[in-house]
C-alpha positions as CSV (number, residue, x, y, z in Angstrom):
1,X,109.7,123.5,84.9
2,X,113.5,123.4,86.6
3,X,114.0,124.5,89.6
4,X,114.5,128.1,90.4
5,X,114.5,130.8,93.0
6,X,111.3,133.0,94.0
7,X,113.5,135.9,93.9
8,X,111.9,138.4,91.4
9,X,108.6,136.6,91.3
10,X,105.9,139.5,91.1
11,X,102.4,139.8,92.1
12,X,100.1,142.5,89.9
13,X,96.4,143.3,90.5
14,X,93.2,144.3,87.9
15,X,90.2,145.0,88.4
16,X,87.4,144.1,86.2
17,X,86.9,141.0,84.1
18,X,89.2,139.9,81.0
19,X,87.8,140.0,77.8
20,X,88.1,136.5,77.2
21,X,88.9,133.8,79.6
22,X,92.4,132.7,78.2
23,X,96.2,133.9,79.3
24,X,95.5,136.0,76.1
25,X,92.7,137.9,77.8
26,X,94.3,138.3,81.2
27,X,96.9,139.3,80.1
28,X,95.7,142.5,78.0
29,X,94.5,143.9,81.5
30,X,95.4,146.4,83.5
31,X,98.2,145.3,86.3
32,X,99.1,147.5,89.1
33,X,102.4,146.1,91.1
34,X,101.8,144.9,94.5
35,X,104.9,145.9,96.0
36,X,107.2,145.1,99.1
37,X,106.1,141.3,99.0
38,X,107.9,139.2,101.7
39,X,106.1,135.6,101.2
40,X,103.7,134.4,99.1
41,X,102.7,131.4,100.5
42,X,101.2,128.6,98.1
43,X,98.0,128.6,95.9
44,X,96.4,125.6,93.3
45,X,93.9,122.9,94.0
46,X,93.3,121.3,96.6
47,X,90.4,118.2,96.9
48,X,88.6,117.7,99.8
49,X,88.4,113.9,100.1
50,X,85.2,111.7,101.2
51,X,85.8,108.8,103.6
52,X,83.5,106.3,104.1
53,X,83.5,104.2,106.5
54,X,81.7,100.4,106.7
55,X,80.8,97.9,109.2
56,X,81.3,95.7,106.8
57,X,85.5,96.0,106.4
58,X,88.4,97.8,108.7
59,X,89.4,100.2,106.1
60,X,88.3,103.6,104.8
61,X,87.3,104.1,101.4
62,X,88.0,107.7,100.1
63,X,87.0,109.6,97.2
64,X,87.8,112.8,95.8
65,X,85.4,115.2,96.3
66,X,85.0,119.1,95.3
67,X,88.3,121.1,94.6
68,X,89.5,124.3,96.7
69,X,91.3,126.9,94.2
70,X,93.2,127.9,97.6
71,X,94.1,131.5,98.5
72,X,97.3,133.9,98.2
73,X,98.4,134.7,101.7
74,X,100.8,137.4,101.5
75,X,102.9,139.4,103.6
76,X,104.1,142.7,102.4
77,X,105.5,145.9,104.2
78,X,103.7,148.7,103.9
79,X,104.5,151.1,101.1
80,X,101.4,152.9,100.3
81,X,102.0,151.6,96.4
82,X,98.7,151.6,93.9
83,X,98.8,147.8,93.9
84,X,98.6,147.8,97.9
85,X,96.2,150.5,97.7
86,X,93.6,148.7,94.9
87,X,94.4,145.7,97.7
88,X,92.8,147.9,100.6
89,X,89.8,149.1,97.8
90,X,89.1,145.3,96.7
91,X,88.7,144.6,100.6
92,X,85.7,146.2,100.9
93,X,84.2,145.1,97.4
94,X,82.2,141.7,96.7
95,X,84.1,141.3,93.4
96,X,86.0,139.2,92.3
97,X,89.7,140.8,91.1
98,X,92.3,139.2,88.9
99,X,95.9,138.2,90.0
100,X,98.5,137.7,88.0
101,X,101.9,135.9,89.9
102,X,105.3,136.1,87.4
103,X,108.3,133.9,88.6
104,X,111.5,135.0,87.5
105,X,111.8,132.6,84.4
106,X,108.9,133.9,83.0
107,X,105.9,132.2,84.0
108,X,103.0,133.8,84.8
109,X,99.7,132.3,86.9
110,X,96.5,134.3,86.2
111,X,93.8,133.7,88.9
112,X,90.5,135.3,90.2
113,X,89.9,136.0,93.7
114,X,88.0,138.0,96.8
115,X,90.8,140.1,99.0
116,X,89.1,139.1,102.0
117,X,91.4,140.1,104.6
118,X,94.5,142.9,104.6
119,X,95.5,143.3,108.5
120,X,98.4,145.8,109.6
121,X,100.7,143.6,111.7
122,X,103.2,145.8,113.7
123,X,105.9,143.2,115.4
124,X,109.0,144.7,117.2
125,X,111.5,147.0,116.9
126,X,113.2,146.0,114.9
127,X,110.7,144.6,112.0
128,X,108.9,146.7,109.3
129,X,105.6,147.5,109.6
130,X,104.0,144.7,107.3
131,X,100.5,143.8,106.4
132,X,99.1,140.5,105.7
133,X,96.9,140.3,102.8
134,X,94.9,137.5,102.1
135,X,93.0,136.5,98.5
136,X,90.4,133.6,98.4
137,X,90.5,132.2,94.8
138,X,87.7,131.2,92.8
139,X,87.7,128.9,90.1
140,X,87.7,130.3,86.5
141,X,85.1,129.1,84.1
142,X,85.4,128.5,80.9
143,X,83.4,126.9,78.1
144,X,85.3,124.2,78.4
145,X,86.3,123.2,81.6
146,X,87.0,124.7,85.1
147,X,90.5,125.7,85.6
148,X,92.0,127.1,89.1
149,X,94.6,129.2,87.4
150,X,96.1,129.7,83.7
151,X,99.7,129.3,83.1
152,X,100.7,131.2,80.5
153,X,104.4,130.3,79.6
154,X,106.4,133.5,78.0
C-alpha cells in the first residue's frame, strides 16, 4: 500500500451474517452508509503480552499472548442517516454486525463487531452536535484460521 489520504474513506453497516466467510461473502451484503464521519480512529490486532519475571535473572521474559481485534471509535455529527440509525438499533442488540471500511484507493476492510456505545456529545457553540460511536470487533472464524479483518483489494 502507498501512502494516501483518509479523505473519502467510508464506513457501511449490515446486519446479519455473510454467506460465506470471505471478502466475496461480505461483500454481497447489504451496506447502509454511516454518514457525517469525522475520525475513525484505528482498528487491527493487538497482543496482549506475558511477562515473566524470575529470581533467577534481572530481565523480563515476554511472550505473546491472546490477540485483541480492537474497536472502531468513531465520531460523527448527527444526521439522522439509515447507517447512523441501524448504529443506534445495533446498540441495543447482542449481535454481532458487519463493517465494512473503504479508503479512497479502493480497499476495503470487512470486520464483525458489537456497537457497544453511541453517546451524543454536544461541545460549544460553535461545534456540531456529534456522537461518538463505538464498535468492539470480534474475530472472524474461518475454517482455516482466525482472521481480525479481510482486506479485500478492488
Amino acid at each position: 500500500m502507498t501512502t494516501q489520504s483518509a479523505a473519502d474513506t467510508t464506513v457501511e453497516i449490515a446486519t446479519g451474517v455473510p454467506a460465506t466467510w470471505d471478502a466475496t461473502g461480505f461483500a454481497a451484503q447489504t451496506w447502509l452508509n454511516v454518514g457525517k464521519i469525522k475520525n475513525l480512529g484505528e482498528f487491527g490486532k493487538q497482543f496482549e503480552v506475558i511477562s515473566n519475571n524470575y529470581l533467577s535473572q534481572r530481565g523480563t521474559e515476554k511472550r505473546k499472548g491472546t490477540w485483541n481485534a480492537g474497536q472502531l471509535s468513531m465520531e460523527v455529527d448527527l444526521n439522522g442517516d439509515t447507517g447512523q440509525a441501524m448504529c443506534e438499533t445495533a446498540l441495543d442488540t447482542d449481535a454481532d454486525y458487519s463493517f465494512k471500511v473503504a479508503l479512497q484507493n479502493g480497499d476495503a476492510y470487512y470486520v464483525r463487531g458489537l456497537v457497544t456505545g453511541f453517546r451524543t456529545m454536544t461541545g460549544g457553540p460553535n461545534d456540531m452536535v456529534r456522537g461518538s460511536l463505538q464498535v468492539e470487533l470480534n474475530p472472524i472464524f474461518t475454517t482455516t484460521a482466525e482472521v481480525a479483518a479481510i482486506k479485500d483489494p478492488a
